[in-house]
C-alpha positions as a Python dict, from the first residue, in 0.01 Angstrom:
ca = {
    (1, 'X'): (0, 0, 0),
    (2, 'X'): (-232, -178, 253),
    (3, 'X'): (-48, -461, 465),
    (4, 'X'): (-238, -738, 274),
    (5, 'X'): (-112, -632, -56),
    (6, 'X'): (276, -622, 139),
    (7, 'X'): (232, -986, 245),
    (8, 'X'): (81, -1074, -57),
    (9, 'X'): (354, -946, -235),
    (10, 'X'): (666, -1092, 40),
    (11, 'X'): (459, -1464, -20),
    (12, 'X'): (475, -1383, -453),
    (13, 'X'): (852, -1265, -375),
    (14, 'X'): (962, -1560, -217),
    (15, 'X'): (750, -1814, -439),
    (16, 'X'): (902, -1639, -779),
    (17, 'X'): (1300, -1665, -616),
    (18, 'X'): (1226, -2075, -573),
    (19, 'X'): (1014, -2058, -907),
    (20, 'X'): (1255, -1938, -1101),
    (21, 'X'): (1563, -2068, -1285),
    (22, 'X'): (1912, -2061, -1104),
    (23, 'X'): (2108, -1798, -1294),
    (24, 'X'): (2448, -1883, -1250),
    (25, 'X'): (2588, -1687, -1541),
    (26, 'X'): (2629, -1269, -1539),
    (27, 'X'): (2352, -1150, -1767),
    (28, 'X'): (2386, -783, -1693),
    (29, 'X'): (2501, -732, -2078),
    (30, 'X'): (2186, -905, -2250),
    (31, 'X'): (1945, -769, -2404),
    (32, 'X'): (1627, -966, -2510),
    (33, 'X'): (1370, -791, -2725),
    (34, 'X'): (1054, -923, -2664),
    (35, 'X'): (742, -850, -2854),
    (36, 'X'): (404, -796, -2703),
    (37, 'X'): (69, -777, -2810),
    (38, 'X'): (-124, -450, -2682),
    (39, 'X'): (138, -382, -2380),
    (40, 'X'): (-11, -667, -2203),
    (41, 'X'): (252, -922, -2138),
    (42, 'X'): (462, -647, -1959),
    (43, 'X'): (161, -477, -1800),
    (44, 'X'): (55, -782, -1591),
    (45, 'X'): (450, -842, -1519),
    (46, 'X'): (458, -511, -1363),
    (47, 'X'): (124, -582, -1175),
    (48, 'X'): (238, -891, -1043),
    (49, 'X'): (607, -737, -939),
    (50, 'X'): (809, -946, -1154),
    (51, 'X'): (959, -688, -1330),
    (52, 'X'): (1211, -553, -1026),
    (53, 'X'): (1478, -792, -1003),
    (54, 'X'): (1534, -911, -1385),
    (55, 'X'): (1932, -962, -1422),
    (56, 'X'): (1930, -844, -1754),
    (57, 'X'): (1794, -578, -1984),
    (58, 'X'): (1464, -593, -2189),
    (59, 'X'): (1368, -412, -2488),
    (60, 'X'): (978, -430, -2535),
    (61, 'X'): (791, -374, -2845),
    (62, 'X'): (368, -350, -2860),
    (63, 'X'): (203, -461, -3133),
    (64, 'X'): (-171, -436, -3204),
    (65, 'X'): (-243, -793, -3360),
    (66, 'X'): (-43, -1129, -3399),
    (67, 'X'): (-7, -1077, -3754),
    (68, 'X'): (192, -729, -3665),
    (69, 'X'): (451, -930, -3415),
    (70, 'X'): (479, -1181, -3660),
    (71, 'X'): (650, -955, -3911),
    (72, 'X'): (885, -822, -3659),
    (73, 'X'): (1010, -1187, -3568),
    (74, 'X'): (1023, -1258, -3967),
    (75, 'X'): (1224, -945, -3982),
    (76, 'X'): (1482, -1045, -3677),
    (77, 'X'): (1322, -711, -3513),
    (78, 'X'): (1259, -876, -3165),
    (79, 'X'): (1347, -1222, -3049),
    (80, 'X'): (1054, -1334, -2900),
    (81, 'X'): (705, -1291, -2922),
    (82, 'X'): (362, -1471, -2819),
    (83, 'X'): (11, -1517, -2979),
    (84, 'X'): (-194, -1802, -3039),
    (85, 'X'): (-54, -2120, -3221),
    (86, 'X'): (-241, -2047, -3518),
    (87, 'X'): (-124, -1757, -3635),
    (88, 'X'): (237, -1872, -3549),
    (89, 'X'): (181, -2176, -3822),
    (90, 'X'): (47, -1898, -4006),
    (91, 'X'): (404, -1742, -4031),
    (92, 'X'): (609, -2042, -4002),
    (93, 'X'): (450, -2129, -4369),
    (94, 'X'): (492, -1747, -4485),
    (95, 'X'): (854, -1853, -4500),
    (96, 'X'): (942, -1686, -4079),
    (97, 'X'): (1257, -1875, -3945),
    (98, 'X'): (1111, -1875, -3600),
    (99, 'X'): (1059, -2193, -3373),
    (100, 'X'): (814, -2251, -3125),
    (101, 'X'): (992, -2309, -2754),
    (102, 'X'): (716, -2275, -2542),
    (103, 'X'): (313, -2252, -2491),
    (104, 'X'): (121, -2251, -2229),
    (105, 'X'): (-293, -2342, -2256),
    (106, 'X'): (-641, -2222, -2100),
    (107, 'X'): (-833, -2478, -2208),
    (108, 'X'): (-985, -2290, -2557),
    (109, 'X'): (-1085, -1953, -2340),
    (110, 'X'): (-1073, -1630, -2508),
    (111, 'X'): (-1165, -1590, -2845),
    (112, 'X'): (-1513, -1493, -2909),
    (113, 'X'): (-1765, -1422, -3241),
    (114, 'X'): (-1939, -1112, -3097),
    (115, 'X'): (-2244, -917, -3238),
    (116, 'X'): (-2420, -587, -3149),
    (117, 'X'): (-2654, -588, -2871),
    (118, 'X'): (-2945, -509, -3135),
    (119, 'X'): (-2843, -775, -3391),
    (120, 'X'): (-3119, -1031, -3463),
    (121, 'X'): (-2823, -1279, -3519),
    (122, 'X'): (-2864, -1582, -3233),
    (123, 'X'): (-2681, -1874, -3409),
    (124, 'X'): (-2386, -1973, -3576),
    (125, 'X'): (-2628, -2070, -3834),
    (126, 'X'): (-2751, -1715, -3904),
    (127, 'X'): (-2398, -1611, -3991),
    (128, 'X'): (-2487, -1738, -4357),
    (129, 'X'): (-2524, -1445, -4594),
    (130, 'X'): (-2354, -1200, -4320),
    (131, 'X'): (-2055, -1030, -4286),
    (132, 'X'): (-1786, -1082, -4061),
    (133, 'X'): (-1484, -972, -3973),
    (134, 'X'): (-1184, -1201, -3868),
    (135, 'X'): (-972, -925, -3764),
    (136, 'X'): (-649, -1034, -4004),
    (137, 'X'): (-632, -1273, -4224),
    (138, 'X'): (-437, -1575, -4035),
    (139, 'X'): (-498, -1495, -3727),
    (140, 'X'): (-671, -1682, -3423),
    (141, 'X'): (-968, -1503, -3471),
    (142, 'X'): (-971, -1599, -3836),
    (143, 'X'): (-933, -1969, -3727),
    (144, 'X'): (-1228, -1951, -3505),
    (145, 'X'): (-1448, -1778, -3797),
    (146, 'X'): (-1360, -2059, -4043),
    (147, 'X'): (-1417, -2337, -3745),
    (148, 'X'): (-1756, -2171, -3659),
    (149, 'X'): (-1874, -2167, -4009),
    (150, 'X'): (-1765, -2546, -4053),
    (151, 'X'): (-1933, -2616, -3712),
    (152, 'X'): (-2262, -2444, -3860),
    (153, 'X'): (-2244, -2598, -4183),
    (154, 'X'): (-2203, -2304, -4358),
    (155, 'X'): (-1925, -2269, -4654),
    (156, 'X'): (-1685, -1963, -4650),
    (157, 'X'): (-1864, -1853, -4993),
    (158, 'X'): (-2215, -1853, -4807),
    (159, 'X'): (-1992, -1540, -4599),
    (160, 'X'): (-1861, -1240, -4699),
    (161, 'X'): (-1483, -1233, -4449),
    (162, 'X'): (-1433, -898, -4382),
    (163, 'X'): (-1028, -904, -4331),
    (164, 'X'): (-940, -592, -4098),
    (165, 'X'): (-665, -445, -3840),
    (166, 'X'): (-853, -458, -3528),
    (167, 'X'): (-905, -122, -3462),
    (168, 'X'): (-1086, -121, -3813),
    (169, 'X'): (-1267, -424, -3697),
    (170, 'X'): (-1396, -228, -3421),
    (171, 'X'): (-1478, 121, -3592),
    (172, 'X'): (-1707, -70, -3865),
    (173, 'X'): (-1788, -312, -3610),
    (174, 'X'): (-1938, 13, -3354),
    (175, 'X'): (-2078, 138, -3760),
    (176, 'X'): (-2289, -176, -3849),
    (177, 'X'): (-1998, -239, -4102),
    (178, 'X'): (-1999, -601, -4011),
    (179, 'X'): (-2268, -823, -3857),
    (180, 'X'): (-2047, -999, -3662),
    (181, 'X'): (-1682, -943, -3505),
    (182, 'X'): (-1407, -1259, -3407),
    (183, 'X'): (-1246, -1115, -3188),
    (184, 'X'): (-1011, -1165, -2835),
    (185, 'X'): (-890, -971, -2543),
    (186, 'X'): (-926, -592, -2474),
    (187, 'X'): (-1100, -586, -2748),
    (188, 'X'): (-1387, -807, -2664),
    (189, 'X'): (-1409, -638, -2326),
    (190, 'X'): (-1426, -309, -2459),
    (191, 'X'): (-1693, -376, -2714),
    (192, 'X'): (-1913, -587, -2473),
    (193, 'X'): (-1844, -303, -2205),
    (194, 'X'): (-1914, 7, -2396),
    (195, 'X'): (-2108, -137, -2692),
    (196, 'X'): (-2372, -380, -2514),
    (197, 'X'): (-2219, -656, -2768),
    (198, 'X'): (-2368, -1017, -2677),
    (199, 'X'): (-2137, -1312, -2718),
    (200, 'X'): (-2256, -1544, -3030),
    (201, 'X'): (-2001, -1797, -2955),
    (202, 'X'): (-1733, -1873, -2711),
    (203, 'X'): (-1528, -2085, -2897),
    (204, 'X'): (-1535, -2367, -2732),
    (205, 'X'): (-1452, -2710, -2931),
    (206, 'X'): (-1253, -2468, -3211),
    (207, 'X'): (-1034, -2287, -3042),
    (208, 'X'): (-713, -2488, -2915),
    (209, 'X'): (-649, -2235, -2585),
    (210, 'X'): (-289, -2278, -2699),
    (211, 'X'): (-56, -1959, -2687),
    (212, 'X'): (316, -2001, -2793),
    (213, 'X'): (657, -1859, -2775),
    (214, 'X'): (793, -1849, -3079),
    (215, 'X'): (1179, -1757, -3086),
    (216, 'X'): (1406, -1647, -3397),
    (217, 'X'): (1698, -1856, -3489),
    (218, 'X'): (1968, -1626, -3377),
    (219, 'X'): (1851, -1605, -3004),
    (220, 'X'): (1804, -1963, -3030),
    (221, 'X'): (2197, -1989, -3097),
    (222, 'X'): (2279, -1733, -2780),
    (223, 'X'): (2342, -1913, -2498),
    (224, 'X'): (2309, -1600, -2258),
    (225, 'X'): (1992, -1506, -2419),
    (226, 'X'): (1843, -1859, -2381),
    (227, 'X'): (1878, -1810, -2029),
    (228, 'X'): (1766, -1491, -2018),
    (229, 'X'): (1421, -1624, -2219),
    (230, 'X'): (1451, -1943, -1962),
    (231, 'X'): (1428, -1660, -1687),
    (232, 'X'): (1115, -1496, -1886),
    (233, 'X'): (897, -1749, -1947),
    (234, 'X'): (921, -1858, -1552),
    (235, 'X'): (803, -1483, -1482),
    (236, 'X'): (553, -1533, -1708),
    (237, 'X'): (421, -1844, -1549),
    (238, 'X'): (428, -1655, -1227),
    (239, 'X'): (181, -1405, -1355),
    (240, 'X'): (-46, -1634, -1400),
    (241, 'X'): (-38, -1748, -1054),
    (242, 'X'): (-45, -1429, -864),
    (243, 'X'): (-326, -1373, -1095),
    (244, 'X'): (-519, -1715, -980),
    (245, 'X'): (-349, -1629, -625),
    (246, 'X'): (-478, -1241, -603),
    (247, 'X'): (-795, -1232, -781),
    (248, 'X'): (-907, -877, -649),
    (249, 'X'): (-560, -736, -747),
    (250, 'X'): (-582, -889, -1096),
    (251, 'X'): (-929, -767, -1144),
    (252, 'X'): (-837, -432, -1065),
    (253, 'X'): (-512, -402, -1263),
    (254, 'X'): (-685, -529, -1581),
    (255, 'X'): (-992, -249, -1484),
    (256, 'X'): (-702, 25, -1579),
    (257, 'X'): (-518, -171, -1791),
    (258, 'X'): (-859, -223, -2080),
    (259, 'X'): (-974, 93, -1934),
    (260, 'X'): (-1319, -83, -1819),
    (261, 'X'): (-1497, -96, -1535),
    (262, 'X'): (-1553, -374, -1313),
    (263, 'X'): (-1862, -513, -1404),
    (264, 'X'): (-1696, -567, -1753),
    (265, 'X'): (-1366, -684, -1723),
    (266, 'X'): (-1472, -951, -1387),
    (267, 'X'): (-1635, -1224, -1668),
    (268, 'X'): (-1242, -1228, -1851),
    (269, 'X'): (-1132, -1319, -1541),
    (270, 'X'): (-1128, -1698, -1605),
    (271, 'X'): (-1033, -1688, -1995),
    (272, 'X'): (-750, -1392, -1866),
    (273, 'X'): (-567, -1623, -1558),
    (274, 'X'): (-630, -1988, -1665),
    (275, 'X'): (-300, -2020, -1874),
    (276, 'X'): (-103, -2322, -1746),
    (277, 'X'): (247, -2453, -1923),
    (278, 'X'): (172, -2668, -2206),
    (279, 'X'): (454, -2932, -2251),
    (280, 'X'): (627, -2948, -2609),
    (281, 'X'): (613, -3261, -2667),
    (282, 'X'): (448, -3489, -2965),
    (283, 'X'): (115, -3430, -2878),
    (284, 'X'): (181, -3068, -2905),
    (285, 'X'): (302, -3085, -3270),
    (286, 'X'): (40, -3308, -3384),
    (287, 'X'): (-186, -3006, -3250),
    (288, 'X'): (21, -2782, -3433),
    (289, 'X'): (12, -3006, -3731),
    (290, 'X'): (-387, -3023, -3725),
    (291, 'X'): (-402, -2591, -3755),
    (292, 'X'): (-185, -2609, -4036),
    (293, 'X'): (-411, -2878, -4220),
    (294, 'X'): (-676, -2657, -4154),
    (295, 'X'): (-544, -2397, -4289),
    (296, 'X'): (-481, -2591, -4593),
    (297, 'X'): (-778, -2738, -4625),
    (298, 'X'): (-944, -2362, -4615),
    (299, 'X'): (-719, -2264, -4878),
    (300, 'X'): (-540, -2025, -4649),
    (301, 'X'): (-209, -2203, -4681),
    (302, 'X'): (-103, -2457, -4949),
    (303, 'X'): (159, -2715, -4973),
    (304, 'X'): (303, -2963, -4685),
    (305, 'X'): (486, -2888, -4375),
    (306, 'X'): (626, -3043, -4092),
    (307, 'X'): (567, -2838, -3814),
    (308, 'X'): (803, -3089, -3589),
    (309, 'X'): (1112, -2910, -3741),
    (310, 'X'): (970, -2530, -3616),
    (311, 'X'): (945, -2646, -3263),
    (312, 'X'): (1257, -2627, -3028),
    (313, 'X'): (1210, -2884, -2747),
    (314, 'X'): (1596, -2812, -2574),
    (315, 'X'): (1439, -2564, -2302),
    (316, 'X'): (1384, -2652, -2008),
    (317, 'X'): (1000, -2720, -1970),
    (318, 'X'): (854, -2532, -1736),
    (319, 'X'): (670, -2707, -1440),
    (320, 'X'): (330, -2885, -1523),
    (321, 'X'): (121, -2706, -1222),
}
């Protein structure tokens, strides 16, 4: 360890202990089970050194999509879990008894309509008559497809939506399966790394940038674990600031983390370290609100819900930086 990355790490010590929330009560006996997409939640933790002094135990789960850590919160399998705010509305009207206690925003960075390097495809308006995959059906990729194709002009019939897990979406993506791929993360780097795929559309004006906590009932109801999450999300919100802080030792913990090389993963670097606490507050819902009306009027979801009753606004906000 060189003696920058020490005194980096002393200065990220000393911000997290005055960062973080006083914890005046013994949480050696709680567990929280937290769910997390791909590893990556806890990978950057560890990268950032957030993960030595946490006064209580947690129990991680990986998951390869939203849709997959969605079930395990429906199923009271873990308590918490993040992914965008669509695909959380997506599960709060599947019937999941989950609430929304946190998000945090990057100003609509990360999710991406992607196409081979070869493809002929150089609009949104050449999507008509193509196929494309979404990844899974209600997720935040899914959103952006339908809010391209409404952006375009172009009616979901004038499509064929290609509904896969995403490492289907990638195997018939790499086969010429699909024409075009909505897709986030990792797996964006790794197909624009390895593949040559170009970028069709950045989702910017469609995507909301929004990712969310949502939080099952029961944990909701523990007053030890609510602390414990409390604790979480302020490591989490760290991260992200060692990451904006330490851009060189960001870039090369996501290089082995996606398993890409530099010249790759350095473009994610804004989209990847941008997140900033969102407050819950009424603007919030009414943004959560405005997904699930476009679900509805997509004919993904049906009926009427109040997404104000799924959001729990009693912790502590985290600070607005």
């Amino acid at each position: 360890m060189t003696n920058i990355t020490r005194r980096a790490l002393a200065g990220l010590a000393l911000a997290t202990a005055l960062a973080l929330p006083a914890l005046a009560q013994d949480l050696s006996g709680v567990t929280l089970r937290i769910g997390d997409q791909v590893g990556e939640q806890r990978a950057r933790l560890e990268a950032a050194g957030l993960l030595d002094d946490v006064p209580y135990r947690i129990e991680w789960s990986v998951y390869p999509a939203a849709v997959n850590l969605h079930e395990a919160l429906k199923a009271g399998a873990v308590d918490v879990g993040m992914s965008a705010d669509s695909p959380a509305v997506s599960a709060i009207a599947g019937g999941s008894k989950i609430r929304i206690a946190a998000a945090f925003n990057n100003g609509g960075l990360g999710t991406s309509i992607i196409v081979p390097k070869d493809s002929p495809l150089k609009t949104l308006a050449d999507l008509k008559g193509k196929t494309i995959s979404p990844t899974t059906r209600g997720s935040v990729a899914h959103y952006l497809t339908l809010g391209a194709l409404k952006k375009a002009g172009i009616g979901q019939q004038d499509v064929k939506l290609a509904f896969l897990t995403p490492a289907d979406a990638s195997a018939a993506f790499q086969s010429g399966g699909v024409d075009a791929w909505a897709t986030w993360g990792v797996y964006k780097a790794r197909s624009i790394g390895v593949l040559g795929a170009r970028e069709l559309f950045d989702g910017q004006g469609v995507n909301t940038g929004n990712i969310v906590y949502a939080v099952t009932v029961p944990t909701l109801a523990d007053p030890a674990k609510l602390k414990a999450l409390q604790d979480y999300l302020a490591r989490i919100d760290q991260s992200y600031q060692w990451a904006r802080d330490n851009r060189e030792a960001f870039l090369a913990f996501y290089e082995g983390f996606s398993k890409q090389d530099r010249a790759t993963v350095e473009p994610l670097y804004a989209e990847q370290t941008a997140y900033k606490p969102r407050r819950i507050d009424d603007e919030f819902i009414a943004g959560l609100q405005q997904v699930h009306d476009t679900w509805v009027e997509a004919g993904v979801l049906s009926g009427a819900l109040n997404l104000g009753d799924y959001v729990y606004r009693d912790l502590p906000q985290l600070a607005q930086n």
